[in-house]
C-alpha positions in Angstrom: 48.0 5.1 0.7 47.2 4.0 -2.3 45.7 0.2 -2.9 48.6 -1.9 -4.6 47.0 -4.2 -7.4 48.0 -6.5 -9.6 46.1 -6.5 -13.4 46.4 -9.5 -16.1 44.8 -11.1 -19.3 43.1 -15.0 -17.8 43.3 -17.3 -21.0 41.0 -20.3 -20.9 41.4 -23.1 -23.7 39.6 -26.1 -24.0 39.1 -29.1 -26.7 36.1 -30.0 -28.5 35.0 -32.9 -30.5 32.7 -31.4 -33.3 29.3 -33.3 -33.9 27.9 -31.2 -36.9 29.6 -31.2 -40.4 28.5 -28.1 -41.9 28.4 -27.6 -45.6 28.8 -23.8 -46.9 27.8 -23.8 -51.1 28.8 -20.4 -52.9 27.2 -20.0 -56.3 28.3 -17.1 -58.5 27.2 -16.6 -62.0 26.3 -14.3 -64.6 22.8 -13.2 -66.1 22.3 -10.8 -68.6 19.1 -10.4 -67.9 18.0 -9.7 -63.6 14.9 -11.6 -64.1 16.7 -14.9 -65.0 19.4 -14.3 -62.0 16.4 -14.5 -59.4 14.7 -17.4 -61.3 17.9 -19.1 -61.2 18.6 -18.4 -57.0 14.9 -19.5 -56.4 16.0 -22.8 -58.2 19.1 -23.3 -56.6 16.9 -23.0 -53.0 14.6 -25.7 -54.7 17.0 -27.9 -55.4 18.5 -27.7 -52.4 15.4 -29.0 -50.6 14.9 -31.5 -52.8 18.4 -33.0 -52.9 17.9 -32.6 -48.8 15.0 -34.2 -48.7 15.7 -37.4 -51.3 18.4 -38.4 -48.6 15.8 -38.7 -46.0 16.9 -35.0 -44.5 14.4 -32.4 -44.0 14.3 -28.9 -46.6 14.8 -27.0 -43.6 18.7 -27.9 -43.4 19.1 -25.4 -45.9 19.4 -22.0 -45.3 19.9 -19.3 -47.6 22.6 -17.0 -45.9 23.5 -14.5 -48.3 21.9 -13.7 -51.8 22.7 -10.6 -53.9 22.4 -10.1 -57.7 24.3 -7.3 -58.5 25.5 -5.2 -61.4 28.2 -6.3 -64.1 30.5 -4.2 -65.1 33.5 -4.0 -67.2 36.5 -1.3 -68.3 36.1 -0.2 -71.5 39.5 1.3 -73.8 39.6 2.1 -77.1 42.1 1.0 -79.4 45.1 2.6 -78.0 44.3 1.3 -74.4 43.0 4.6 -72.8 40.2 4.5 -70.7 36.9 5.5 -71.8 34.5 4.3 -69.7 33.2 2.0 -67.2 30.1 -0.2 -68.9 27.1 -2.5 -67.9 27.7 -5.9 -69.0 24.7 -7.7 -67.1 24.1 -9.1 -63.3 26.0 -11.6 -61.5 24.8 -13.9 -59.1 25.7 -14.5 -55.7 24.4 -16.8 -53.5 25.5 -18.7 -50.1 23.8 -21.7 -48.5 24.4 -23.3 -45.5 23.4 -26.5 -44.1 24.3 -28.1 -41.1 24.3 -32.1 -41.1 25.2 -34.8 -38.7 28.7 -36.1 -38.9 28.0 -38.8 -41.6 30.5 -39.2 -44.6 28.0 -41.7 -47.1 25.6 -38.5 -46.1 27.6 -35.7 -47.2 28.9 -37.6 -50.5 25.3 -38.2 -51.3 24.5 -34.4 -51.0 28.0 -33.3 -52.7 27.4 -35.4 -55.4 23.9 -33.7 -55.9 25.0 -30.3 -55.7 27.2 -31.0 -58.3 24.5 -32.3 -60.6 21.7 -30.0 -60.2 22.9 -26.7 -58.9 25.3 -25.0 -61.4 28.4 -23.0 -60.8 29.0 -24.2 -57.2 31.6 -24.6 -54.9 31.2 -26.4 -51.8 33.2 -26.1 -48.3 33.4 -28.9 -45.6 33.9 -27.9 -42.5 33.1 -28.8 -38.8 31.4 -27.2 -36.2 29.2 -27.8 -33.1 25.0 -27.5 -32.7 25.3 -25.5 -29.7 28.6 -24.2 -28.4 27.2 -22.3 -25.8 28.4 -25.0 -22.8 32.1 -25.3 -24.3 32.1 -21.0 -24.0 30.5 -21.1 -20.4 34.0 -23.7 -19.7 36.2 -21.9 -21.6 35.2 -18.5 -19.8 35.6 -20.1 -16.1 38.9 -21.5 -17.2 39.8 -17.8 -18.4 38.8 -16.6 -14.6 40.8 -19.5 -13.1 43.7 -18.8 -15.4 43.9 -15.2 -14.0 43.4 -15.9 -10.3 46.3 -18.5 -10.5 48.6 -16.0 -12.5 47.4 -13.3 -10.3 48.7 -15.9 -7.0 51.9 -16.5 -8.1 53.1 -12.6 -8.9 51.6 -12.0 -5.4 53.6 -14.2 -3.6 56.9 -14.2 -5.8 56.4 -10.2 -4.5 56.2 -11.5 -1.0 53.0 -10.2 -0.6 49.2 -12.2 -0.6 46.2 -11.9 -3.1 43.8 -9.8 -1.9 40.1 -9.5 -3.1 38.8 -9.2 -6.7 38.6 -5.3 -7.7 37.2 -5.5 -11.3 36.6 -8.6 -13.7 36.1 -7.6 -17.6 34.7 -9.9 -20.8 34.9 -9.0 -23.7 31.9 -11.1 -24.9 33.7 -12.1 -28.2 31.8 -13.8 -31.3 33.8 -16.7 -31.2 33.4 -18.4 -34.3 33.6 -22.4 -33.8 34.7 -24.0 -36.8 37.7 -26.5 -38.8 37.9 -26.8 -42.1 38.0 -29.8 -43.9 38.2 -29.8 -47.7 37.0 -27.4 -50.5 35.3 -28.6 -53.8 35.9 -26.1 -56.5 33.6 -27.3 -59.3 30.5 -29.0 -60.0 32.7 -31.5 -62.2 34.5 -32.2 -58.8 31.3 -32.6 -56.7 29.9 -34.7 -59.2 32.7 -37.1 -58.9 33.1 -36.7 -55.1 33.0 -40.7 -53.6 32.6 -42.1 -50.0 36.2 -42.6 -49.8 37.4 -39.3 -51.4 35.2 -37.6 -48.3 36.5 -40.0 -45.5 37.4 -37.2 -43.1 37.7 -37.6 -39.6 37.5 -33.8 -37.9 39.9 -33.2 -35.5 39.2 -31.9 -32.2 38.5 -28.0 -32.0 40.7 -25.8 -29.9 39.2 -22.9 -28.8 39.9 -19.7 -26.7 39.1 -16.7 -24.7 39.9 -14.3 -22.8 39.3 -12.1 -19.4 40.7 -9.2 -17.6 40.9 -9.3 -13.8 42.2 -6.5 -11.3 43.0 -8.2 -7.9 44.2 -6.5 -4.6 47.4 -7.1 -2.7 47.5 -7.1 0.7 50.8 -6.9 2.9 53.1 -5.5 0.3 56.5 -4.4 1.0 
């Protein structure tokens, strides 16, 4: 006779306060020349330090997590609007920095505002994360196993019948990516006139989830 089994989806959810406000700056701009693109991304890392490191912060906050200079091209037509071709028109720029501060508002105003003043064309995103979210996952996961052994319970015995032994438990091992955001800053105009009170931003707690799953026996089924 075949084994009767019951299979289900555990969900574990837990709250988090955040302790690291992380700061995510996107520069894109155009060159027409590739050489001055790269001299301009090695000057926006430069500054970066240096802006990290005149607020008492170490250089090492920032780190360069994308950076491309790529082709510009534009749609050329002639004068009755048909296509003629597709043309070179220079390099653009793009370039992402991230760096990960304490949760400090007169902090992150301070490095806003020098974004804003020495690195050109940027936009900047506040958000909140945590340094290490590895023990909130480990929680998360064993609330997903609970979750499923106590789902698992109550089908068995609404059926009449008792939980048997665990057959097969599966994880998916999702990236689970840890982060609220906050507030975007468009311009270097806007970071420039950032203030204290303007960035007075208390994160809210992070909810996050996961999933298992689990194949259990039943024993003594009708």
């Amino acid at each position: 006779m075949e084994e009767a089994t019951i299979t289900l989806q555990g969900k574990g959810a837990i709250h988090v306060v955040p302790d690291v406000t992380r700061l995510e700056v996107k520069i894109d701009q155009w060159f027409a020349d590739y050489g001055k693109a790269y001299e301009q991304a090695r000057e926006n890392s430069a500054w970066m330090v240096k802006i990290l490191e005149y607020n008492k912060k170490p250089g090492k906050l920032a780190k360069t997590v994308r950076l491309d200079i790529g082709d510009y091209t534009e749609n050329e037509y002639d004068d009755d609007g048909n296509f003629i071709r597709t043309g070179k028109k220079g390099y653009t720029l793009d370039q992402r920095i991230k760096i990960d501060l304490p949760i400090d508002n007169l902090l992150v105003n301070c490095i806003v505002r020098g974004i804003g003043k020495f690195i050109p064309s940027s936009q900047i995103n506040i958000g909140y994360t945590l340094q290490d979210q590895r023990p909130s996952e480990l929680k998360m996961l064993a609330r997903a196993v609970s979750d499923a052994k106590e789902k698992a319970t109550i089908m068995a015995e609404a059926a009449g019948c008792t939980l048997g032994r665990l057959i097969s438990i599966e994880y998916g091992n999702q990236n689970i990516h840890v982060m609220s955001q906050a507030r975007n800053i468009h311009s270097n105009t806007e970071a420039k006139a950032s203030t204290s009170d303007s960035l007075d931003i208390t994160p809210e707690d992070l909810v996050i989830s996961d999933t298992v799953h689990a194949t259990f026996a039943v024993e003594n089924p009708q």
